[in-house]
C-alpha positions in Angstrom: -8.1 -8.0 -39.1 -11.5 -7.8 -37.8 -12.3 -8.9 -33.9 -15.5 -10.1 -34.0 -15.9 -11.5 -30.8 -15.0 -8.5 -27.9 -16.8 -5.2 -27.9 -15.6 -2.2 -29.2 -13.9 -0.5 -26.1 -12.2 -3.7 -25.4 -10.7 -4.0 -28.7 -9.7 -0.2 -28.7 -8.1 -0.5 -25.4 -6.3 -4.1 -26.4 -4.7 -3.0 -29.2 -3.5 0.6 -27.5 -1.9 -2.0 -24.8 -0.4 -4.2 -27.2 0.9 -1.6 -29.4 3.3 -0.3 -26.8 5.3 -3.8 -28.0 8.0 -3.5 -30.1 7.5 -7.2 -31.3 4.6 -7.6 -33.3 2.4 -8.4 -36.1 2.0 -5.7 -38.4 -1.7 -5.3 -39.1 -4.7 -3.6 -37.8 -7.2 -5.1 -35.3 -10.6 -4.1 -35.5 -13.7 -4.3 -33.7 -16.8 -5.9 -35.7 -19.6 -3.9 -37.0 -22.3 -5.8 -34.1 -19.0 -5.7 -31.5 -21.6 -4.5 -28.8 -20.6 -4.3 -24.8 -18.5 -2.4 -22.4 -15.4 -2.0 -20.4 -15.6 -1.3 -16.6 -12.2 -0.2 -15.0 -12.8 -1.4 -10.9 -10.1 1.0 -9.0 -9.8 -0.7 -5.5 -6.9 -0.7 -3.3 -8.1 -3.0 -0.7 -6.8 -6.3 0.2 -7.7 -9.2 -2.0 -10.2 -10.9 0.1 -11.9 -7.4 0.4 -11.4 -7.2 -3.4 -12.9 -10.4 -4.0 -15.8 -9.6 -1.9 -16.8 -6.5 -4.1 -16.4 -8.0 -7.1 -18.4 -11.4 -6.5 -21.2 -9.5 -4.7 -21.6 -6.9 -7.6 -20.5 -8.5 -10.2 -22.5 -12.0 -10.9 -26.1 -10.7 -10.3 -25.4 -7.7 -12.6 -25.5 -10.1 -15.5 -26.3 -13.2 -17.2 -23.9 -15.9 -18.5 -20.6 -17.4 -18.0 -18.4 -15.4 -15.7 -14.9 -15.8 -15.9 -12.0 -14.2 -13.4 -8.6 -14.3 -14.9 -5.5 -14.1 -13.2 -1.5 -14.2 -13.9 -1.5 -17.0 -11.6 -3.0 -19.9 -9.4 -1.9 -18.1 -6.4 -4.4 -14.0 -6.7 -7.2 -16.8 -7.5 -7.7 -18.4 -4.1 -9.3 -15.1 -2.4 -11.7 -15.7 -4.8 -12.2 -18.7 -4.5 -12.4 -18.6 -0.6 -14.8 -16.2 -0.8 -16.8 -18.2 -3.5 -16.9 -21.1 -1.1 -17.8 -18.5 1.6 -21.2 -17.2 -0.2 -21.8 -20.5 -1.6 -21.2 -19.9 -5.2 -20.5 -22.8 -7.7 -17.2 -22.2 -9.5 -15.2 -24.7 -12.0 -11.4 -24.3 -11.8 -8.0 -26.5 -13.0 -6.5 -25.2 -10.2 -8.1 -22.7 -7.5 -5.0 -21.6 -5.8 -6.3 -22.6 -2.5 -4.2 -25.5 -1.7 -6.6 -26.9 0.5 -5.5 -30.5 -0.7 -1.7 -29.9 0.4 -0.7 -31.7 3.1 2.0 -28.6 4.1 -1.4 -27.0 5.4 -2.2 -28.9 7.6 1.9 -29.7 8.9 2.0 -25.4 8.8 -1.0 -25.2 11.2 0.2 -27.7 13.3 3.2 -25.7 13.7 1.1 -23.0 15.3 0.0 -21.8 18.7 -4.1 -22.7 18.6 -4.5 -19.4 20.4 -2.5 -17.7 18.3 -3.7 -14.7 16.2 -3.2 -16.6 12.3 -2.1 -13.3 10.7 0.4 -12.7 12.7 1.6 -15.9 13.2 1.5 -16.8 9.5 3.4 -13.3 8.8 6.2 -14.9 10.5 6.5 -18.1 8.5 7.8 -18.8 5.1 6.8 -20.5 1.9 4.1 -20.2 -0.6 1.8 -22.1 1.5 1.9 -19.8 4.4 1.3 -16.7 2.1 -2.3 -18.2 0.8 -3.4 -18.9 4.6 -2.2 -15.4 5.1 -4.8 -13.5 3.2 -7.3 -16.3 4.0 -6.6 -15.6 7.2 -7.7 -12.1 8.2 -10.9 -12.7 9.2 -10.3 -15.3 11.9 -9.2 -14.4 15.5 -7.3 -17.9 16.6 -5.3 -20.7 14.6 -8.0 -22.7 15.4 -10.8 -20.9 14.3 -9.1 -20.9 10.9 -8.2 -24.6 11.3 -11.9 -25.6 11.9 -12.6 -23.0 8.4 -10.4 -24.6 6.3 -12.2 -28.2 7.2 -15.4 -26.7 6.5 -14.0 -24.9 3.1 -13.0 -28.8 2.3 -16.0 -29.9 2.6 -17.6 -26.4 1.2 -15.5 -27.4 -1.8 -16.3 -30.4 -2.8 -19.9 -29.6 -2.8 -19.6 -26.1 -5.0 -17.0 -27.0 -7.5 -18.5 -28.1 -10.7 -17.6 -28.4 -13.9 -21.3 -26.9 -15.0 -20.8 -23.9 -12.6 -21.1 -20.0 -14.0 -18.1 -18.7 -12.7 -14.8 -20.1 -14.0 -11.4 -18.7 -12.3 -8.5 -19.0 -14.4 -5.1 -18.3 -15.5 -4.9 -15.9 -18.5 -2.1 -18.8 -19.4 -5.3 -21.2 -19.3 -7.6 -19.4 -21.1 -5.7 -19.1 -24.7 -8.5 -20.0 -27.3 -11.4 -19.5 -25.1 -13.8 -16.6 -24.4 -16.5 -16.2 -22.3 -19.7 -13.7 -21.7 -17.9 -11.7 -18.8 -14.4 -11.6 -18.1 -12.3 -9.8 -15.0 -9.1 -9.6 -15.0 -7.8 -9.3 -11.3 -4.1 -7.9 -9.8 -3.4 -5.4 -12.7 -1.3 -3.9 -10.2 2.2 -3.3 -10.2 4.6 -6.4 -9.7 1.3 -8.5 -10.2 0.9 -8.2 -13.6 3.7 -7.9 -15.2 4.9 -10.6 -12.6 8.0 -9.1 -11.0 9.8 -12.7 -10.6 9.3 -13.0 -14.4 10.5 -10.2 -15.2 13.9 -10.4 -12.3 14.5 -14.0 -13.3 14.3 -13.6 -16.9 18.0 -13.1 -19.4 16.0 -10.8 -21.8 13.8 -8.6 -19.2 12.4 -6.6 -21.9 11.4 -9.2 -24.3 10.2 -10.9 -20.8 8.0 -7.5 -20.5 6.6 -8.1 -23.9 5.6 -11.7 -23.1 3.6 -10.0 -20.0 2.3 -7.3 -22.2 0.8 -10.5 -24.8 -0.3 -12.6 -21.9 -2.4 -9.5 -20.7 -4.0 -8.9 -24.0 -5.0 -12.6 -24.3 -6.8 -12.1 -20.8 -8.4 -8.9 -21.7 -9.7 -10.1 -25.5 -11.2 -13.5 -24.0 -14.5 -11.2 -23.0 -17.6 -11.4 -25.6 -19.8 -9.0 -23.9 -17.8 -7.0 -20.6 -14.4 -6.7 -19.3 -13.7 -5.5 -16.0 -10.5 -4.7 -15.0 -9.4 -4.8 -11.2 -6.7 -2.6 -10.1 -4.9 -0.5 -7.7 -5.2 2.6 -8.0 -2.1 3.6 -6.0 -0.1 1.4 -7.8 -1.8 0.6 -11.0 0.2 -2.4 -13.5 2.0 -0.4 -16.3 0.0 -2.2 -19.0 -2.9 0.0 -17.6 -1.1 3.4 -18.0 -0.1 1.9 -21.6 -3.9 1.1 -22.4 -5.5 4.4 -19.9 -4.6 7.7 -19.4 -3.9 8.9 -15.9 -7.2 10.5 -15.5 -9.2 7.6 -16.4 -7.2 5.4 -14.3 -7.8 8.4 -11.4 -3.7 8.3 -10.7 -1.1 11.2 -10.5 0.5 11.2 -13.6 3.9 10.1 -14.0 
């Protein structure tokens, strides 16, 4: 079977990943003759609002076309979407992660002492919605300084998402059937991707692990002409030791 659509080092290092499944089809994958591009791996063990700032700064200009950043979920999207809306970059997403529209945001901050330092108070609470503002929240000094940024991120919002925008964010779950000129793939880390609830809350872990392993080769082969893969170094996601040797990934073998 011929891939015709990724470059060559993308295809190489796809099939390497997926061949560490014991589940699959029985053929070879190729790259096409013209299969012209590269593969960029992005070591950065920062936090993801720090992350999201390199890679949009550095990223976009290098290139032209349809940028996409893939994720495993909703949820590693919104630092990149809050610092989209913070630059002033156009995006088009199903679902940003940002829960801006839930009305648990607003009840949460309520909640909150307006002097209060948000990191630390948001550290405190529970609930999915309280771990989004947390790594939104970083760069603000009171609850109501972040209050008054999520209004303007509303209104930031409404203004900058558009279905004709550049940069599309994404599940890989989303993106099945699709490519696009650029593609990252953000949180190969450990217990990102694989997700570690998949993997606890599922009867067959391994053939849960193999799901992962697919799901991450669908985000990776959805690039025409780059793939950049954002990880932690540190902690890298095991589908990048499968696909990378320790040196290229600059870990400590293990």
């Amino acid at each position: 079977m011929t891939n015709y659509r990724c470059p060559r080092p993308v295809v190489e290092r796809a099939v390497r990943l997926i061949g560490a499944n014991r589940e699959r089809f029985a053929k070879t994958i190729r790259a096409g003759p013209a299969a012209k591009g590269r593969l960029l791996l992005a070591p950065d063990p920062g936090d993801e609002l720090g992350r999201a700032r390199r890679l949009l700064g550095e990223w976009l200009p290098r290139d032209p076309g349809v940028h996409a950043i893939l994720a495993r979920t909703n949820n590693e999207l919104a630092p990149y979407a809050a610092v989209a809306l913070e630059l002033g970059i156009p995006y088009r997403a199903a679902d940003d992660g940002l829960l801006l529209d839930d009305p648990q945001v607003d009840a949460l901050l309520a909640r909150l002492p307006s002097a209060a330092v948000p990191s630390v108070a948001l550290a405190r609470a529970k609930g999915g919605v309280a771990r989004t503002l947390l790594s939104w929240s970083l760069s603000y000094r009171t609850v109501d300084d972040l209050r008054r940024a999520i209004e303007r991120a509303r209104t930031r919002r409404a203004e900058l998402r558009r279905d004709d925008a550049q940069l599309v964010l994404a599940t890989a779950h989303g993106t099945k059937g699709l490519e696009f000129d650029h593609v990252a793939v953000i949180g190969m880390d450990e217990n990102v991707f694989p997700s570690r609830r998949t993997l606890e809350e599922s009867d067959d872990p391994d053939r849960a692990m193999e799901e992962e392993r697919r799901l991450a080769y669908v985000a990776w082969t959805r690039a025409k002409r780059s793939l950049v893969l954002v990880y932690d170094p540190v902690a890298p996601s095991p589908f990048m030791r499968d696909a990378f040797s320790a040196a290229e990934l600059g870990t400590l073998a293990t």
